[in-house]
KEKOL-66361 format. One record per residue (C-alpha): residue in one letter; chain; x, y, z. Coordinates in steps of 0.02 Angstrom, whole numbers, plus 32768, in hexadecimal, padded with zeros to 4 digits. Example, Ala and Ser with C-alpha at 12.3 -4.5 7.8 and 13.67 -1.06 7.14 Angstrom:
! KEKOL-66361
+--------+--------+------+------+------+
: residu : chaine :   px :   py :   pz :
+--------+--------+------+------+------+
:      A :      A : 8267 : 7F1F : 8186 :
:      S :      A : 82AC : 7FCB : 8165 :
+--------+--------+------+------+------+
END
This chain:
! KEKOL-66361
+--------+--------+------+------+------+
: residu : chaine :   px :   py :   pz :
+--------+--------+------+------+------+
:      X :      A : 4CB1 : BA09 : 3013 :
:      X :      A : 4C03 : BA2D : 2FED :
:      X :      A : 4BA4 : B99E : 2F6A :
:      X :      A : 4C3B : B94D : 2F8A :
:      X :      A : 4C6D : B8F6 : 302A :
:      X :      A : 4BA4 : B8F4 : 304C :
:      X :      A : 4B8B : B87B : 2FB3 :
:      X :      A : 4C17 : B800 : 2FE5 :
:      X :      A : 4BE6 : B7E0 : 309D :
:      X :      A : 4BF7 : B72F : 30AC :
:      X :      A : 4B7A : B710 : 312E :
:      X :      A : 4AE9 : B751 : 30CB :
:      X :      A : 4B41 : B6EF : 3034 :
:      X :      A : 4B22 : B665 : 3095 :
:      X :      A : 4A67 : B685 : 30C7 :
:      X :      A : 4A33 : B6AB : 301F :
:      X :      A : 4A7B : B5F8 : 2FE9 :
:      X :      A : 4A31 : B5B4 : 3069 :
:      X :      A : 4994 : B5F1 : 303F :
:      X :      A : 499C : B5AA : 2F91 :
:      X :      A : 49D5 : B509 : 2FB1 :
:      X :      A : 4929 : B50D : 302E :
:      X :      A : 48AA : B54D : 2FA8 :
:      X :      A : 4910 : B4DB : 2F0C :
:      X :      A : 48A1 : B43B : 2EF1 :
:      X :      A : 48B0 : B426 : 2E3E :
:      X :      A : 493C : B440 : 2DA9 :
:      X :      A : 493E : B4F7 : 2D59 :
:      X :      A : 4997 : B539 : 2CE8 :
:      X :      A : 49CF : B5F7 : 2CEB :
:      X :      A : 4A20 : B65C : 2C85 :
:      X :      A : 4A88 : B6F3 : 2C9A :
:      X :      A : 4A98 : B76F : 2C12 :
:      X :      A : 4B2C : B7C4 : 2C3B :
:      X :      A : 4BF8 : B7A0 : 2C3F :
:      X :      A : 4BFB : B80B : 2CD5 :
:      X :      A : 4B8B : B7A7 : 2D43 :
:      X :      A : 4BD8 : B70B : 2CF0 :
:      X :      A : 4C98 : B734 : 2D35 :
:      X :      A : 4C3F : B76B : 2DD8 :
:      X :      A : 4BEE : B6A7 : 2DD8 :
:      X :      A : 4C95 : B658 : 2DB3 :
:      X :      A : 4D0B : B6BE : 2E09 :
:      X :      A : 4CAC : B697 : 2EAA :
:      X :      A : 4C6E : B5EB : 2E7D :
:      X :      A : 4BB7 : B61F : 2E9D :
:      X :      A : 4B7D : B595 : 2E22 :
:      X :      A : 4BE3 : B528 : 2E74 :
:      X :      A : 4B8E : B538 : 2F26 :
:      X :      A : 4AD8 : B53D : 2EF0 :
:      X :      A : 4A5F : B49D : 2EDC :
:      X :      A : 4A91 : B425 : 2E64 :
:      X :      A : 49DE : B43C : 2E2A :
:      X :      A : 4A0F : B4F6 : 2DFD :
:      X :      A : 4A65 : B508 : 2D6B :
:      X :      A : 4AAD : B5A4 : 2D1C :
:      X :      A : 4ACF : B5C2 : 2C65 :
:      X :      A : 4B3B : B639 : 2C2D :
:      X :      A : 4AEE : B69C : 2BA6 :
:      X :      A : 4B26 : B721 : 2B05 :
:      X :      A : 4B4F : B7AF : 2B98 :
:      X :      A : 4BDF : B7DA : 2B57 :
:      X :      A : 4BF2 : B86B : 2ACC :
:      X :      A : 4C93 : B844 : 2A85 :
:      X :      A : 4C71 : B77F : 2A6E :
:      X :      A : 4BC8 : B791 : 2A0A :
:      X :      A : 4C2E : B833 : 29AE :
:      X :      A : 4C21 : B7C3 : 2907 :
:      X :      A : 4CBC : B790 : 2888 :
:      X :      A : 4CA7 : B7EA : 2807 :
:      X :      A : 4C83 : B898 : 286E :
:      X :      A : 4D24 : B87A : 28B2 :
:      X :      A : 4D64 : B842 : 280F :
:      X :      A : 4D35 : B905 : 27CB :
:      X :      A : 4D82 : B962 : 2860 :
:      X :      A : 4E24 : B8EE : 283C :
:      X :      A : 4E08 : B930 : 277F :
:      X :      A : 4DF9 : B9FB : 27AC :
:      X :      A : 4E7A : B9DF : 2828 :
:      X :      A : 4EEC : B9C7 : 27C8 :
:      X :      A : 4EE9 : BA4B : 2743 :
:      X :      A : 4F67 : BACC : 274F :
:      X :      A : 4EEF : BB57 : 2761 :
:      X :      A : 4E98 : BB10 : 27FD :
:      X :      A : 4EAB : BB26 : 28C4 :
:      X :      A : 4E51 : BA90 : 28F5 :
:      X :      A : 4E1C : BAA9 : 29C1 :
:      X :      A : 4DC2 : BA1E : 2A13 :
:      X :      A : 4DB4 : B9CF : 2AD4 :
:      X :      A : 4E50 : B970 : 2AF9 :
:      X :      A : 4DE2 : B8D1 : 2AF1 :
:      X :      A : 4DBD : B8D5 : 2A49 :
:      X :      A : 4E84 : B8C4 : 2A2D :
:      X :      A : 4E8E : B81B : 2A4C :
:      X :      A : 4DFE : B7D5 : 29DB :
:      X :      A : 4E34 : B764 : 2958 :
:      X :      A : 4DE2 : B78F : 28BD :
:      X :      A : 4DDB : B719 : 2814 :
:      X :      A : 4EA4 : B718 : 280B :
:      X :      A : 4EF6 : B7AB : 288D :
:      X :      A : 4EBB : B807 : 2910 :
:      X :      A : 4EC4 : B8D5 : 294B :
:      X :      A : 4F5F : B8C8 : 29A9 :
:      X :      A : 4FC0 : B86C : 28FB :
:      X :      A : 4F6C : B8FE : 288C :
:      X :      A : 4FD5 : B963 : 2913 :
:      X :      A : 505F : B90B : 2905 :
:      X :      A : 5053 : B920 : 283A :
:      X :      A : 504D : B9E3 : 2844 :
:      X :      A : 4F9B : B9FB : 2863 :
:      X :      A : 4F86 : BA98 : 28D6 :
:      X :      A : 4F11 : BA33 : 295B :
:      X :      A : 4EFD : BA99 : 2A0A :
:      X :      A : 4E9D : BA5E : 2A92 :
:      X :      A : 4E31 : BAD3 : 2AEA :
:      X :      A : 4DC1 : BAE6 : 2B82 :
:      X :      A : 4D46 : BB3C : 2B3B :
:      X :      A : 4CF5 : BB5D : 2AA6 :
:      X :      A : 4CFE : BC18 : 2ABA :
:      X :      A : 4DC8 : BBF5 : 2AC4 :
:      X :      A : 4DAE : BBA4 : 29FF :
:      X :      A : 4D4E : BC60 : 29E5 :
:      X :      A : 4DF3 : BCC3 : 2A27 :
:      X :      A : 4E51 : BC66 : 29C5 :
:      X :      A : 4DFC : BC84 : 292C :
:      X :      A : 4E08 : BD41 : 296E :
:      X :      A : 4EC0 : BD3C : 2989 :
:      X :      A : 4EEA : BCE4 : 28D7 :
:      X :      A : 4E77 : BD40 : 2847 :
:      X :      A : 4ECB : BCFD : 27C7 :
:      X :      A : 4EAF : BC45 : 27FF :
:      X :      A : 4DFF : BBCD : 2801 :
:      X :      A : 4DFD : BBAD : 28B0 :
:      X :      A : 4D63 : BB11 : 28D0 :
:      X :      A : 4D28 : BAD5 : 296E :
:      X :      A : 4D09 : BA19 : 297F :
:      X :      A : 4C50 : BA29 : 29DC :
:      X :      A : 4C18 : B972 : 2A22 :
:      X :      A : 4BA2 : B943 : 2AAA :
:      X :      A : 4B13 : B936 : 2AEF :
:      X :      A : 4A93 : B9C7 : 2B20 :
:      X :      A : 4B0B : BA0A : 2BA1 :
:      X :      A : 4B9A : BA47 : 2B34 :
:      X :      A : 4B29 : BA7E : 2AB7 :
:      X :      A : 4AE8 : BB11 : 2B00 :
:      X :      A : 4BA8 : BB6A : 2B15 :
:      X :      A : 4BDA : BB1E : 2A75 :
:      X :      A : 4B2B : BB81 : 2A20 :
:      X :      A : 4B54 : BC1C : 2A87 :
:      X :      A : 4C05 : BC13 : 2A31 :
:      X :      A : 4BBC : BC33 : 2979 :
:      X :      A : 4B42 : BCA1 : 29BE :
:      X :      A : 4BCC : BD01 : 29FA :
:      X :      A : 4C31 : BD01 : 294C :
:      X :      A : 4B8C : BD2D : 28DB :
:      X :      A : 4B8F : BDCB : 2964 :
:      X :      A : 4C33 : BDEE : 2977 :
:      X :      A : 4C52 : BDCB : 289B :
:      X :      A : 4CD4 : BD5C : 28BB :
:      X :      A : 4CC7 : BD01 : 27F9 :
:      X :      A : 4D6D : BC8C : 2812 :
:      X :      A : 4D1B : BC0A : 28AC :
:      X :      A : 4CB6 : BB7B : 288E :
:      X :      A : 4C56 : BAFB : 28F4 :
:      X :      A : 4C76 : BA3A : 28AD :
:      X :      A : 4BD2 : B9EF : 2910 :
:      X :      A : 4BA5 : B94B : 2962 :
:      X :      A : 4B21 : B971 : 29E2 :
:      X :      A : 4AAB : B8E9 : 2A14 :
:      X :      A : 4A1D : B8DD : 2A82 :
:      X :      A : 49F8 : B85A : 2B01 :
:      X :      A : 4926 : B838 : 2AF5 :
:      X :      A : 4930 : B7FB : 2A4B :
:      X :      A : 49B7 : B796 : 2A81 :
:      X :      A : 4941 : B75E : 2B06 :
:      X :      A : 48D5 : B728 : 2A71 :
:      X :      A : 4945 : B6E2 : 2A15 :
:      X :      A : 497A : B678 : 2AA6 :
:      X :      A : 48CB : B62F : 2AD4 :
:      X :      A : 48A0 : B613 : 2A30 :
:      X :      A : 492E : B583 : 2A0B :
:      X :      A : 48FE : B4E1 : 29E8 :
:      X :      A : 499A : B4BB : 2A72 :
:      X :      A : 4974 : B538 : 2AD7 :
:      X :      A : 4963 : B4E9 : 2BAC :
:      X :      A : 495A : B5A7 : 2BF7 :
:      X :      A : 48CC : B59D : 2C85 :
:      X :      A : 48F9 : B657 : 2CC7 :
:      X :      A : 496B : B6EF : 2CAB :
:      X :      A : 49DD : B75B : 2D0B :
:      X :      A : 49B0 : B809 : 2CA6 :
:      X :      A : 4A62 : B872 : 2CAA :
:      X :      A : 4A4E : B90C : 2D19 :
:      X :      A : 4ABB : B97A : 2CC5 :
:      X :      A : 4A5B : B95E : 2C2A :
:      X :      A : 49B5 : B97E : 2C8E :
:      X :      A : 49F8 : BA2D : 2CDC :
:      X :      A : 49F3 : BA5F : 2C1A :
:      X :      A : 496B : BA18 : 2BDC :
:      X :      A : 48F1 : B9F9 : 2C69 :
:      X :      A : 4896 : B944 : 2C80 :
:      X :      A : 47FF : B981 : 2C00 :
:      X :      A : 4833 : B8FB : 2B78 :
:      X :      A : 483B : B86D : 2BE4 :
:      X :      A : 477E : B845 : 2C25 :
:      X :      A : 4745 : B80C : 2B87 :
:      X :      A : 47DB : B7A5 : 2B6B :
:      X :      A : 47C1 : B75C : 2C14 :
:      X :      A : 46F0 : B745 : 2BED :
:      X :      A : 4714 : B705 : 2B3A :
:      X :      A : 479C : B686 : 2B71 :
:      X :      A : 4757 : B654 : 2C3E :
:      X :      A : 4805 : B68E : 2C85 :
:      X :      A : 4832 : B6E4 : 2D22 :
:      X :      A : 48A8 : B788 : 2CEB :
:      X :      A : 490B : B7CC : 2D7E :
:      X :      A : 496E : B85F : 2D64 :
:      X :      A : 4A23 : B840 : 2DC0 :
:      X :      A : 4AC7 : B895 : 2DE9 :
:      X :      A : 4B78 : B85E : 2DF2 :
:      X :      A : 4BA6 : B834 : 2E94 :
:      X :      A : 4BA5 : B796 : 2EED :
:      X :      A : 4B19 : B7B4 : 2F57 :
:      X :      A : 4AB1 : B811 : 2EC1 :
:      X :      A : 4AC0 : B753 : 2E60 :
:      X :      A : 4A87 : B6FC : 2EED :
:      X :      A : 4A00 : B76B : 2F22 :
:      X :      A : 49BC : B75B : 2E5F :
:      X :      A : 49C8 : B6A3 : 2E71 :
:      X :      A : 496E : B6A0 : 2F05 :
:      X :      A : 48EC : B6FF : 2EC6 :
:      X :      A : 48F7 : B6AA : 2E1F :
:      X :      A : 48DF : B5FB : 2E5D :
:      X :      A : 4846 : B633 : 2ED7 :
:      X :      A : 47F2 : B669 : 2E2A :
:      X :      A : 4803 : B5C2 : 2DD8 :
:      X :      A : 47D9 : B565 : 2E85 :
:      X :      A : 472E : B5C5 : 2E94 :
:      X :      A : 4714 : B5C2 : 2DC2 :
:      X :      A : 472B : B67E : 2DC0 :
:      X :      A : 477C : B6CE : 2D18 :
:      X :      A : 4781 : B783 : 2D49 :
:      X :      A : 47FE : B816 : 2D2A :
:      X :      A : 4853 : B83C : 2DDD :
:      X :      A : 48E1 : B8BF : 2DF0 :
:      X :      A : 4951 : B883 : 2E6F :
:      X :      A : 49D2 : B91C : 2E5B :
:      X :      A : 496B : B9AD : 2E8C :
:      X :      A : 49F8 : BA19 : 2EB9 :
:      X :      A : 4A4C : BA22 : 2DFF :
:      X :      A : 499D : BA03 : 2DA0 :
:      X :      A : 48FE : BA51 : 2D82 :
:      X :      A : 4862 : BA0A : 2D31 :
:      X :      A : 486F : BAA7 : 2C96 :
:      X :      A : 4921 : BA99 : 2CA8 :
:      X :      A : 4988 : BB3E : 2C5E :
:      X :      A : 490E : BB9D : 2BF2 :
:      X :      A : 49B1 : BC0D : 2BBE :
:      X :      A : 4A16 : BB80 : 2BA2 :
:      X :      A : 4973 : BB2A : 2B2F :
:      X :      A : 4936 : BBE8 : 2ACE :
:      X :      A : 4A1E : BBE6 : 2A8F :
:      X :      A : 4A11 : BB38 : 2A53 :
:      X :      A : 495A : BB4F : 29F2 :
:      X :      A : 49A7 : BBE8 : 29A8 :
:      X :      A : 4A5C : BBA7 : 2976 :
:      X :      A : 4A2A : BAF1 : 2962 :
:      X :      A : 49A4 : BA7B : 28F0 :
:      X :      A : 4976 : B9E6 : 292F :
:      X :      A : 49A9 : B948 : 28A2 :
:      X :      A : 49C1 : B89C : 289B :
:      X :      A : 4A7D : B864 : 28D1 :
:      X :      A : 4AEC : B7D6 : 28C0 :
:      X :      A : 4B2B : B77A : 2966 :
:      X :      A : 4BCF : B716 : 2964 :
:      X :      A : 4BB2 : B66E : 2973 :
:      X :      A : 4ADA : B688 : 2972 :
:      X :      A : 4AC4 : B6C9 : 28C1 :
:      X :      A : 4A48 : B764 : 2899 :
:      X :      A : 49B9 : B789 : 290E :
:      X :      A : 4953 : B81C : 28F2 :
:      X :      A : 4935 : B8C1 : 2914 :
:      X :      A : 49D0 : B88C : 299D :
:      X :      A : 4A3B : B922 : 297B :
:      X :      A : 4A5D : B9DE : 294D :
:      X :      A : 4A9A : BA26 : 28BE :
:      X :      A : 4AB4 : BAE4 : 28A7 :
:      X :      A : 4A1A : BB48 : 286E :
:      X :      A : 4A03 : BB94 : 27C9 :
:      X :      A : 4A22 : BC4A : 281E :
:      X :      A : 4ACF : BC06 : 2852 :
:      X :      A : 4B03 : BB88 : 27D3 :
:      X :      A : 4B9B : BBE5 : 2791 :
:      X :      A : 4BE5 : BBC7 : 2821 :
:      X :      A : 4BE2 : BB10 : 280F :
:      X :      A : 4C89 : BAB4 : 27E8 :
:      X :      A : 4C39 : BA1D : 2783 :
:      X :      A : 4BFB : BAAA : 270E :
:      X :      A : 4C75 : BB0F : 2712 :
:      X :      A : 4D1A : BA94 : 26E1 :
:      X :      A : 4CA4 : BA13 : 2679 :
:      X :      A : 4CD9 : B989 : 26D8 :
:      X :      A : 4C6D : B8EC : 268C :
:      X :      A : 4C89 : B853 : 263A :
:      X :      A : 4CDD : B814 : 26C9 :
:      X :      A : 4D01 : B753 : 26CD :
:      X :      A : 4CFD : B712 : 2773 :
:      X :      A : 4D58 : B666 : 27B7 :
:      X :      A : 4D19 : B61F : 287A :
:      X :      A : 4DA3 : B5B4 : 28A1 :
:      X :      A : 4D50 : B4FF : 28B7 :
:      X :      A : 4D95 : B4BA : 295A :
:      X :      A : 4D44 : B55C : 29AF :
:      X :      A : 4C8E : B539 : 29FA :
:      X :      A : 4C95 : B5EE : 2A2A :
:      X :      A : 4BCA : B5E7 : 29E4 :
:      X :      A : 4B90 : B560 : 2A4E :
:      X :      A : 4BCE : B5B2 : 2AEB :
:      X :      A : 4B87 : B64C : 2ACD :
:      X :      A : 4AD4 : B5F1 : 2AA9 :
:      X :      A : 4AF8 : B59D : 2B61 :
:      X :      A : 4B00 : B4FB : 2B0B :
:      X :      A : 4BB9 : B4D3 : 2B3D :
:      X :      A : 4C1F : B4FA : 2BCC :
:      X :      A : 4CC3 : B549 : 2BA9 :
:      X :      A : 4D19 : B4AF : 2BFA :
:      X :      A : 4CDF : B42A : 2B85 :
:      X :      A : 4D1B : B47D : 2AE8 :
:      X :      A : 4DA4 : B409 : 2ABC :
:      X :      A : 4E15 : B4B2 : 2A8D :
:      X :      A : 4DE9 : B4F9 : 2B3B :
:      X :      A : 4E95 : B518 : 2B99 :
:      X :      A : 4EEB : B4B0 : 2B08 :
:      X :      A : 4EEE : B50D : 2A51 :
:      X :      A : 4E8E : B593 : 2A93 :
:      X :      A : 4EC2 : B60C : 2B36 :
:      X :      A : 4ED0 : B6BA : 2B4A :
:      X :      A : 4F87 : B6C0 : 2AE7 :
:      X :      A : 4F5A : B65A : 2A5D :
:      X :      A : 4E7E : B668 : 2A4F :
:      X :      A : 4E04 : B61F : 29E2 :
:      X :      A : 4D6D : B693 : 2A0B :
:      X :      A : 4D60 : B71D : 2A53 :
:      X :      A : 4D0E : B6E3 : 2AF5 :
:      X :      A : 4DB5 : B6AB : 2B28 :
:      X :      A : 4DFA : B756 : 2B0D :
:      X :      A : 4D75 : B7C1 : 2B37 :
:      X :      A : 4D6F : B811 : 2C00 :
:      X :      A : 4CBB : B7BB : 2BF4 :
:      X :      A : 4CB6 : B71F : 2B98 :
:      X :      A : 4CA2 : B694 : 2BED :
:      X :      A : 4D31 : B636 : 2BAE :
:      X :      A : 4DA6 : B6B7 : 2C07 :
:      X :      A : 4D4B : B6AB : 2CAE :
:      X :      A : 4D4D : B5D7 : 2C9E :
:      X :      A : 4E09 : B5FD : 2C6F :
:      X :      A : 4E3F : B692 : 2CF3 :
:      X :      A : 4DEC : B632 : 2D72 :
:      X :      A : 4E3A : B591 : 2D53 :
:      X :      A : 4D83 : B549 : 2D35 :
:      X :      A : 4DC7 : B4AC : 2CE8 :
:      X :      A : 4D36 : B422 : 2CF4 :
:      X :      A : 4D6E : B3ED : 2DAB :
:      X :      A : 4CF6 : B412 : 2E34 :
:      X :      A : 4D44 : B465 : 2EDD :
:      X :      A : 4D2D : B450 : 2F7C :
:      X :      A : 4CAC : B4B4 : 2FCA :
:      X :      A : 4D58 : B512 : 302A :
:      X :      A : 4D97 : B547 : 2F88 :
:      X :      A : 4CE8 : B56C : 2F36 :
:      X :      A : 4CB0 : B60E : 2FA0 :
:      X :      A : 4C23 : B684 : 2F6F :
:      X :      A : 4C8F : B71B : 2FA9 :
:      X :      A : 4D58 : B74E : 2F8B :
+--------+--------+------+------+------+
END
């Protein structure tokens, strides 16, 4: 299968590790910022086989952990009024909110569908004209394009009964924030490459000039991490802090001009709130002025919403790469994928779920059961 089988050879998984347990002769620190690559690392125990002077940190790469509390507080609000079709990814479902979650609203009488598209939310709205039908819209700058094409589509098409409840944030002021911690120990980033086949690699020089770290633009498979790695850790051997796209076959250096001209005409940027990091800004969209009726936070009045973070969850300091999912004392205890804390644990990305579904329980394996392929 092609971009498949190619990226899981283990012979050339083995070269490239080889290679950067040659060129590794001090500790770095890298980070990735994105749940995908972060299963991809556990799954295949990639961290596990590099130089124990290579260290990878798991960053805030997933879109439904830093979805904040108390924006999934409001959808739990409008999803539950009687008027209301609430439609949202099936991995929203599962996130605990203050005191209940999507899937109890559900269970209450709340008319919650999951979808696999936002443009299913749109027929639905089309199909039931005498019902609010809103779209939960989360992520990062690759499901915001379809999600902005989706009210695009309704302001054309005069569909008045959908609305967009939004939680889009971007990943360079995340960067930022990041580097500018007084904890902060990231030496170098793995730059998400779907995020980069949006949005291009134009924001990330000056972050790498401003803050003397290499950026390398990776994919998802197990021979994409390693090849960023390799190329990551020759940057910091040589003293090098330079933007390098190692995923030229999904990514281009302007990215998807379509993609970018639907977003600046749907979207604003604004400051955001991350779960577990607080408000950084100009870190997310909001819907523009010229669309803004057809945002659900407007539209149902949801505010003065009182939020609870249950206090044994240290959801936060995993997402800020301070902890590793393993030495929360609730990890695999109080808080799995049945009964969860966070929504790391829950979410197809967080990190918890990958230390969880991957039996990642603090124990090192042998290098037999730790391979960098399936």
């Amino acid at each position: 299968m092609k971009y498949i089988d190619e990226f899981q050879d283990p012979e050339l998984a083995r070269r490239l590790l080889d290679d950067i347990h040659a060129m590794a002769t001090r500790p770095w620190a890298l980070m990735e910022v994105c749940g995908g690559q972060t299963h991809t690392i556990i799954r295949h125990g990639i961290d596990q086989l590099l130089p124990e002077k290579v260290e990878l940190i798991h960053g805030p790469g997933c879109p439904v952990c830093v979805t904040p509390l108390e924006v999934i507080d409001k959808a739990l609000e409008i999803a539950a009024r009687p008027d209301v079709i609430f439609c949202s990814f099936g991995d929203m479902l599962r996130v605990p909110g203050t005191d209940r979650d999507l899937f109890r609203v559900r269970s209450e009488g709340g008319d919650v569908r999951v979808v696999y598209s936002p443009l299913d939310a749109l027929k639905t709205a089309q199909q039931n004209p005498d019902r609010e039908v809103v779209f939960f819209g989360i992520g990062f700058e690759t499901t915001a394009p379809p999600n902005a094409m989706t009210v695009y589509q309704a302001r054309k098409l005069g569909i008045r009964n959908f609305s967009l409840l939004v939680s889009h944030v971007r990943v360079p002021p995340a960067i930022e924030a990041i580097m500018t911690s007084p904890s902060c120990r990231v030496q170098a980033f793995l730059a998400a490459g779907h995020v980069c086949s949006v949005m291009g690699t134009a924001e990330y020089p000056a972050l790498a000039e401003r803050f003397q770290v290499p950026i390398v633009v990776t994919g998802f498979e197990p021979l994409d991490i390693l090849e960023g790695i390799r190329r990551t850790v020759g940057q910091l051997e040589r003293g090098e802090h330079a933007v390098d796209n190692a995923y030229p076959r999904a990514v281009r250096a302007e990215g998807n001009p379509a993609a970018q001209a639907m977003l600046a005409d749907v979207f604003e940027v604004t400051d955001r709130s991350w779960r577990g990091i607080g408000t950084i800004p100009a870190s997310g969209w909001r819907l523009s002025e010229r669309y803004r009726e057809y945002d659900a936070e407007h539209r149902f009045s949801v505010e003065n919403i009182t939020t609870r973070e249950p206090a044994a969850c240290r959801s936060g300091e995993v997402l800020q790469g301070l902890l590793k999912p393993h030495e929360c004392e609730a990890f695999g205890t109080t808080c799995t994928p049945r009964t969860p804390l966070g929504a790391t644990m829950v979410s197809s990305e967080g990190a918890c779920a990958a230390y969880y579904l991957y039996r990642r329980l603090g124990t090192t394996p042998t290098p037999q059961e730790a391979s960098p392929v399936a």
